[in-house]
C-alpha positions in Angstrom: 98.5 113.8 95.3 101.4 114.6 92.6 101.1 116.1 89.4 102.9 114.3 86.7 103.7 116.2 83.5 103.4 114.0 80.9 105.5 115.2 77.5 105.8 111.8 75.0 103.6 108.3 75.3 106.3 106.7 75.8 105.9 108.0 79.6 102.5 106.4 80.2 103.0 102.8 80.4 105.0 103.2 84.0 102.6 105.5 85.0 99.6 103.7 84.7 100.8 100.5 86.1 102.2 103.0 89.1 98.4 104.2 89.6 97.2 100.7 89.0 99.0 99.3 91.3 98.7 102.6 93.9 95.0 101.8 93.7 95.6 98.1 94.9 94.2 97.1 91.3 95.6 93.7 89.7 95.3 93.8 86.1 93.0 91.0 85.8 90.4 93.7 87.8 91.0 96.5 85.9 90.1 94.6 82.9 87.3 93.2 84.2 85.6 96.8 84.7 87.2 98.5 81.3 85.2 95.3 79.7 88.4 93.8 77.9 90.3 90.7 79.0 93.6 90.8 81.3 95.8 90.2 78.1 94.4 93.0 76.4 95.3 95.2 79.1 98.5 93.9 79.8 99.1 95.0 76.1 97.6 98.4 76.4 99.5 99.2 79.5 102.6 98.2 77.4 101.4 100.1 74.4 100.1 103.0 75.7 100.8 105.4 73.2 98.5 103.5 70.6 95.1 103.4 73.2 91.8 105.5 71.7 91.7 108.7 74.0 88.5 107.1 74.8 89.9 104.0 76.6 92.7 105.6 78.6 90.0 108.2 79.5 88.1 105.2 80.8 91.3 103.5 82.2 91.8 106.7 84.2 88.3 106.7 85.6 88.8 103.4 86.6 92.1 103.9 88.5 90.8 107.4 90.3 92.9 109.4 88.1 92.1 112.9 86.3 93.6 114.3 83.0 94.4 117.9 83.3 95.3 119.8 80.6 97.4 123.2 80.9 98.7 125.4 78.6 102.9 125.1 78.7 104.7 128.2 79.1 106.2 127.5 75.5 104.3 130.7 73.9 104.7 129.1 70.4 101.6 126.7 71.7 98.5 126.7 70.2 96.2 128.6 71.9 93.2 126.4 72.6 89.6 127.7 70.3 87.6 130.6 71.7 84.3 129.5 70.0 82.0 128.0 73.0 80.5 125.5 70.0 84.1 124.3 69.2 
């Protein structure tokens, strides 16, 4: 499977209907498992970049994909918390 690097929300709309759709998934049954109606998806595939990190973590479940975070090579990054407890 590819690894898509993902750099603005404006990217994830195509991307999750390419996954939904990859998965053989019609909107109407995605919906029905994430517990919202098939508008309300329609709208948050549309609108991705305003879903809780909490539903598109659940929308990714659902369509068999995994968020992986990596550190960019940009060295002016953040470097993530060292504290366990964090």
């Amino acid at each position: 499977m590819a690894d898509f690097t993902i750099r603005t929300a404006e990217q994830l709309p195509v991307l999750l209907q390419a996954f939904r759709k990859q998965a053989g998934l019609t909107q109407s049954a995605v919906a029905m498992r994430l517990g919202v109606t098939q508008q309300t998806l329609s709208a948050l595939e549309r609108n991705a970049e305003k879903v809780s990190a909490d539903r598109l973590l659940a929308l990714l479940s659902i369509l068999g994909v995994e968020l992986v975070l990596r550190q960019g090579s940009d060295s002016s990054a953040p470097k993530p918390p060292t504290d366990p407890n964090w």
